[in-house]
C-alpha positions as CSV (number, residue, x, y, z in Angstrom):
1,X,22.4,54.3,-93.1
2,X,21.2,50.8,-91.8
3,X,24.0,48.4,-90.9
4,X,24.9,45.1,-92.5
5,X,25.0,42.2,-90.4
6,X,28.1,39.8,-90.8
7,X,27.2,36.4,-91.8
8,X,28.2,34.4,-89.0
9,X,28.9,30.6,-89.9
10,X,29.3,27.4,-87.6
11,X,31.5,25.1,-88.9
12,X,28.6,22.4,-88.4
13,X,25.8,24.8,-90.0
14,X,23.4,23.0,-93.1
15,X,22.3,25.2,-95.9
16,X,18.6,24.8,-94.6
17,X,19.9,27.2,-91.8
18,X,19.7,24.6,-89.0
19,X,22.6,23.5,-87.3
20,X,24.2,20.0,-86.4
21,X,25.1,20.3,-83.4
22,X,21.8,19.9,-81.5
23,X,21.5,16.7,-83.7
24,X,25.0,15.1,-82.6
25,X,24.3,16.3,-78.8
26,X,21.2,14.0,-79.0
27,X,23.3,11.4,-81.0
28,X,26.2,11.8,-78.0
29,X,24.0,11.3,-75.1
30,X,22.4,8.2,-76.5
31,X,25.7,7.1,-76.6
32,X,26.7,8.0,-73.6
33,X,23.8,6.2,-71.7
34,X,24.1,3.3,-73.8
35,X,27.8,2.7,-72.3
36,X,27.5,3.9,-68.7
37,X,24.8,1.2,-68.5
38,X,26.5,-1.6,-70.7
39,X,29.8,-1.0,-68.2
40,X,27.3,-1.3,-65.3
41,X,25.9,-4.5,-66.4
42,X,29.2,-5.8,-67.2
43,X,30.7,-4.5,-63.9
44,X,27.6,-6.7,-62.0
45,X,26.9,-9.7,-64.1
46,X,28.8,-12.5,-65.3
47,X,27.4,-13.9,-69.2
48,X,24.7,-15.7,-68.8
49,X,23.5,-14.4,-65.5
50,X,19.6,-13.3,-64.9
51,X,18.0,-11.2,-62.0
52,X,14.5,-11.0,-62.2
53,X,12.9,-7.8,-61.7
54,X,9.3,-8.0,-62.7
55,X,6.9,-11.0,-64.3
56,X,7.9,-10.1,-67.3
57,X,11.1,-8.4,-67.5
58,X,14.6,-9.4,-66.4
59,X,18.2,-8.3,-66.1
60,X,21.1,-10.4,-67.9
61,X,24.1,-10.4,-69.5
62,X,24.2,-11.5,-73.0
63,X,26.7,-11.0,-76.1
64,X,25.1,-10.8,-79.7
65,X,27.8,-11.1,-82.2
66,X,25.1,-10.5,-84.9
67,X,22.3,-8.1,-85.9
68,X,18.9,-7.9,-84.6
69,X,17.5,-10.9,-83.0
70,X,21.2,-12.8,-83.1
71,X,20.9,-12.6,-87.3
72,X,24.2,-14.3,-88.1
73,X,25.6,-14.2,-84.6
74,X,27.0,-18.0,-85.2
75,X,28.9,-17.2,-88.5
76,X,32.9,-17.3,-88.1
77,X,33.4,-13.5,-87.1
78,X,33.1,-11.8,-90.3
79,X,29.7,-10.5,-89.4
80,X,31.6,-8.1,-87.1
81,X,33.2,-6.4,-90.1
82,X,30.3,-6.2,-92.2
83,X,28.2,-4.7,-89.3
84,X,31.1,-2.3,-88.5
85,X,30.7,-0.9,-92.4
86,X,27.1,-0.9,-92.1
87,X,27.0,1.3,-89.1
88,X,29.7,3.4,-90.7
89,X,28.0,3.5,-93.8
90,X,25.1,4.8,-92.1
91,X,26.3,7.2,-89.8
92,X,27.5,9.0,-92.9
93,X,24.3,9.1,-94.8
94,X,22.8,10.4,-91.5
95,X,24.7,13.0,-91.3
96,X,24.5,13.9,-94.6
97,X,20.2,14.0,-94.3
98,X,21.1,16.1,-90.7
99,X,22.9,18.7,-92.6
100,X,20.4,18.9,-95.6
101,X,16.9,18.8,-93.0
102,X,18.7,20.1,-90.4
103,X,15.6,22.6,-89.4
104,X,12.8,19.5,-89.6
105,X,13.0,18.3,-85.7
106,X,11.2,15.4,-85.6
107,X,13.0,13.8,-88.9
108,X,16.2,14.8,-87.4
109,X,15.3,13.8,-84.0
110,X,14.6,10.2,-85.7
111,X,18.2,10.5,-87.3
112,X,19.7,11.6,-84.5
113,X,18.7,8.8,-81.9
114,X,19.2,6.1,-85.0
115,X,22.8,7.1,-85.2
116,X,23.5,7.6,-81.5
117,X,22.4,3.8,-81.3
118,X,24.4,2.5,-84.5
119,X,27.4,4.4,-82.8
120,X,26.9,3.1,-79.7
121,X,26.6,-1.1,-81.0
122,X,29.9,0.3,-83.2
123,X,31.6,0.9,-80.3
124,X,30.7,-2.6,-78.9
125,X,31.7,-4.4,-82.0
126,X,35.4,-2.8,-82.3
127,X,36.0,-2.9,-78.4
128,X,34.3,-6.4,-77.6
129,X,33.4,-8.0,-81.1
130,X,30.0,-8.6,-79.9
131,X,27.1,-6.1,-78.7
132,X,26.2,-6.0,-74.8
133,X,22.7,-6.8,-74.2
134,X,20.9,-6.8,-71.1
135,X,17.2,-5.5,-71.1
136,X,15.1,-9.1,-71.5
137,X,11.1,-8.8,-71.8
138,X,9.1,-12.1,-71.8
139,X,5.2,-13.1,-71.1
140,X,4.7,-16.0,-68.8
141,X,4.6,-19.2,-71.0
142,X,5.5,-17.5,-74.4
143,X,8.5,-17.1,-74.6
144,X,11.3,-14.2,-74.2
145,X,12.3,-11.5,-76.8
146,X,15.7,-11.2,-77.7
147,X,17.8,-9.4,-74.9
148,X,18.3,-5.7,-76.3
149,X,20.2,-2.2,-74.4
150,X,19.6,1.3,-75.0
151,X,21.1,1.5,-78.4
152,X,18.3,-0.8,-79.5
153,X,15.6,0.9,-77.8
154,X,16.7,4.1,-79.6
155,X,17.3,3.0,-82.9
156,X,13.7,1.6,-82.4
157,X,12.2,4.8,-80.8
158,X,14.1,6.9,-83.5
159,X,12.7,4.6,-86.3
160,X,9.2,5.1,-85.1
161,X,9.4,8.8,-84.8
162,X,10.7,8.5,-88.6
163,X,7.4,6.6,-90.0
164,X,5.3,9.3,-87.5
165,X,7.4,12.5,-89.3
166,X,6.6,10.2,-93.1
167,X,2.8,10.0,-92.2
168,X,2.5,13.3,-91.2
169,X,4.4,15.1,-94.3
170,X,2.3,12.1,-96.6
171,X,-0.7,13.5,-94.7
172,X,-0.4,17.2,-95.5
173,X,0.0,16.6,-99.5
């Protein structure tokens, strides 16, 4: 008589068999290095302050109480609400895709750094009311690209991967 296996059942488990908690360990440790290195650069710099590392990339200290590239970041202060709820917003829909493609790696790889970046802004905008930047890439006589940290780089790294995992599945239909 063959034996029945128990279903076992995680309490973070997606009907596509995958689990979460991969996902939110990716999500955590973006978060993670995205404060440790915004309390460093607060913990060395004052606002304002540059240190020069390369020819085209510095260190500084720079508040963005808006969205990408300082959108809105010299409105009254309500921004910093309406960011909050995006982020919020977002992180649930997220999680929602994570639990529904929760076996497709690189789309929930995408999803997973995306969210570890909007959480770790979030917790910038209801600690601080602004977002810490401090990674500043220029070229010599054309100016500088908005200061950005590690949530920014992977939101942006976690959006690419997305439009790589799109192509792909548009390529195979």
């Amino acid at each position: 008589m063959a034996s029945k296996k128990k279903p076992t059942f995680s309490a973070v488990s997606s009907r596509s068999g995958g689990s979460l908690t991969p996902w939110l360990g990716i999500a955590f440790i973006v978060i993670l290095l995205d404060q440790i290195s915004k309390i460093t650069i607060t913990r060395t710099f004052l606002h304002g302050e540059e240190k020069p590392i390369t020819s085209f990339f510095n260190l500084v200290l720079a508040y963005n109480k808006g969205a990408a590239f300082s959108f809105l970041s010299d409105q009254g202060g309500w921004q910093r609400y309406l960011f909050a709820g995006i982020a919020i917003a977002a992180v649930g829909f997220i999680i929602y895709l994570l639990r529904k493609h929760a076996g497709q790696r690189m789309f929930c790889w995408a999803l997973a750094l995306i969210m570890g970046g909007a959480l770790g802004n979030l917790v910038d905008r209801v600690a601080y009311g602004h977002v810490i930047d401090f990674l500043d890439f220029y070229w010599r006589g054309v100016g500088h690209f908005p200061a950005f940290n590690i949530a920014d780089t992977a939101i942006t790294i976690g959006a690419f991967l997305f439009i790589i995992d799109e192509l792909r599945r548009v390529n195979k239909h």
